[in-house]
N, C-alpha and C positions, 0 to 999 in steps of 0.2 A: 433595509430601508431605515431602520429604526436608526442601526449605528450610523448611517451615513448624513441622516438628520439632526444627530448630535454634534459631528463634528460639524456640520454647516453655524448651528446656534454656538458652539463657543468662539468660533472663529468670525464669525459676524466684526467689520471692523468698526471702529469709531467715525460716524459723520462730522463734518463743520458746520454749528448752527445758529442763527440769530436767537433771540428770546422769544422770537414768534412761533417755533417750532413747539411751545410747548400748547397741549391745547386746554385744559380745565381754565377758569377762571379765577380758582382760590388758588392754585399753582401761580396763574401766573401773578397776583396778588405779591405773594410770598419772591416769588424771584426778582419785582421790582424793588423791594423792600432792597433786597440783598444789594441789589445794582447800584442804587441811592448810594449806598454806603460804600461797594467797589469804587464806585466813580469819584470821590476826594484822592484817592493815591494809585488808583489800579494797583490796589490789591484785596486780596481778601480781607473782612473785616473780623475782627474779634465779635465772638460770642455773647457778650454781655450787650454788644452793641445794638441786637436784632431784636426788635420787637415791631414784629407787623400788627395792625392792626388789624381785629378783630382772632386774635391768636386764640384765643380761648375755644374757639367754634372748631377748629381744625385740631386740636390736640388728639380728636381722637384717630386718627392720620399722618399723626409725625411719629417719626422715633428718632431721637438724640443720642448720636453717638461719642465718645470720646476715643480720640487714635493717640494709642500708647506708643506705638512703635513706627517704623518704614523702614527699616535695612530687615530681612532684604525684601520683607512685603508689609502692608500696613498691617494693623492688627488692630481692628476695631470692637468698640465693648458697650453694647447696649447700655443707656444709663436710663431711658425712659421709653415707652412705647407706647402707641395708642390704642386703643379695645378693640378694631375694628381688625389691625394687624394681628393682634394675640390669636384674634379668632380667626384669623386667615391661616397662618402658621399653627394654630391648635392646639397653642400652649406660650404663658408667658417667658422671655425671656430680659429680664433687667439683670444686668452683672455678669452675661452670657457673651461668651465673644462671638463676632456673627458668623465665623466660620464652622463656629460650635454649632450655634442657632440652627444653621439652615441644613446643616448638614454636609455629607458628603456626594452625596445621589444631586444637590442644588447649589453646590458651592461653585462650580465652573459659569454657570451664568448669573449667578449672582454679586461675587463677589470681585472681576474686572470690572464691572462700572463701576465701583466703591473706589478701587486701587485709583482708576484712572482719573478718578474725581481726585482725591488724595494728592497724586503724583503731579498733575494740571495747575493745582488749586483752582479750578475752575468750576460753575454749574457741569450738573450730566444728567441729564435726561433722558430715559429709557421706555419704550413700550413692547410688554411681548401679550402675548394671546394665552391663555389660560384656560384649561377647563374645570367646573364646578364637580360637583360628585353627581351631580345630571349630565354631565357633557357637554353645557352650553359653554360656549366661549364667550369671555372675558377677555375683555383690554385691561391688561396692568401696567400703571402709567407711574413712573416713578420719577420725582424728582428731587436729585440730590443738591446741596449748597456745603459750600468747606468756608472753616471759620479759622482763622491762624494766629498765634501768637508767636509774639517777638522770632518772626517768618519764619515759622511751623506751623503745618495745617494740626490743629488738636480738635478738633471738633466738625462734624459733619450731622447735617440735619437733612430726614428723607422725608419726602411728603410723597404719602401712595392715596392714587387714586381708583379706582374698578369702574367700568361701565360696561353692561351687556347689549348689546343692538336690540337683542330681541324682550328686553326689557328686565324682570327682576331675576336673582341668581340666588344662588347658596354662597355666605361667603368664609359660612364655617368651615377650617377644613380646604380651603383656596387651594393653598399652593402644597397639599398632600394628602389630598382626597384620591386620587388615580394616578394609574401608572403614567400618564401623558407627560412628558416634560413641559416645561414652556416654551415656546417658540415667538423666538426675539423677531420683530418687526424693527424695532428702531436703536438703535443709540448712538449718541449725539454730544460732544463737546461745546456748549455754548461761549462761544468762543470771538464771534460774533455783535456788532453794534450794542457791547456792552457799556450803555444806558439806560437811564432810565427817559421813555421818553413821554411826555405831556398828555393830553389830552390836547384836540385838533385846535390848532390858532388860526389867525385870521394873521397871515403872512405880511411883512412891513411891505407899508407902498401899496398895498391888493388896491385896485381897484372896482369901485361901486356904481355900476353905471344905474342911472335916471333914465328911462326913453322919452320921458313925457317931461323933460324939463329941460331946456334949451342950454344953460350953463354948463360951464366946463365940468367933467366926471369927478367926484368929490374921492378922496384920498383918504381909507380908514387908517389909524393910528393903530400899535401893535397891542396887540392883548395878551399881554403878561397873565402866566397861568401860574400860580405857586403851587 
């Protein structure tokens, strides 16, 4: 049973997704940010170019990668991580390559969403189920963005997030506290109405009907949202 559920999780394929598929709201935060900037050339934007706001709050939930290499697989190298990840993994690694990182026992469902972010240049967004060193299952919700220069992806940015249904977890220790693997629920190419889109407008032309006032139905003008 055990092997037969490994092969299922690495083989798991890649979904087609919009940017709604992802669900936190500082996630999706941070992938509008990104879209903003996709959206002048559909292409990925350089690194220096990213700065969401309220970035400071989230740092402890990203880790900044740089990609050295891609013939014939990427080869990505921690340059920053945030506290909450160190303590999930049980140890820091900055200047660690993440194959290194995560190991060999976690490298098969870890690092094809990395690749396929890389090889795409596109968002990837991942959820698999986790359990604490209690048992309780965790959602780990992962979202990646690729940054490129002079069209090379060099830089990839992951924002993880955790949440238990049945409320608080251990998060020391996450991802090598027990023998359980993780078991992939989702992964996803956002690939999809890559936009960024507004907050709700009052559509050109909408009409506004009166009941109580006999003149013809008055015609709202469009509300431009910046």
């Amino acid at each position: 049973m055990r092997a037969s559920s490994r092969a299922e999780n690495i083989a798991l394929d890649f979904a087609n997704a919009a940017p709604s598929v992802v669900k936190s709201i500082r996630q999706r935060d941070l992938l509008n940010t990104w879209l903003r900037l996709y959206a002048r050339q559909q292409i990925a934007p350089a690194i220096w170019e990213y700065q969401p706001a309220r970035l400071e709050e989230e740092l402890s939930d990203l880790i900044y990668y740089t990609v050295e290499s891609s013939t014939p697989t990427p080869r990505l190298v921690i340059q920053s991580e945030g506290t909450r990840i160190s303590r999930a993994y049980g140890h820091t690694g900055k200047g660690v390559s993440l194959d290194d990182y995560v190991g060999p026992r976690l490298a098969p469902y870890v690092l094809p969403i990395y690749h396929e972010c890389v090889a795409r240049r596109l968002p990837v967004y991942s959820v698999a189920n986790v359990e604490d060193v209690y048992g309780r299952i965790v959602a780990y919700e992962r979202l990646l963005l690729p940054f490129q220069t002079d069209g090379k992806v060099c830089h990839v940015v992951a924002s993880i997030k955790t949440f238990c249904e049945d409320g608080g977890f251990e998060i020391k220790n996450l991802m090598r506290g027990n023998d359980a693997l993780p078991r992939p629920k989702l992964r996803a190419v956002i690939d999809r109405e890559l936009f960024h889109r507004a907050p709700a407008r009052i559509a050109p032309a909408e009409t506004v009907e009166f009941s109580d006032q006999p003149e013809p139905a008055i015609t709202a003008e469009t509300i431009e949202l910046n």
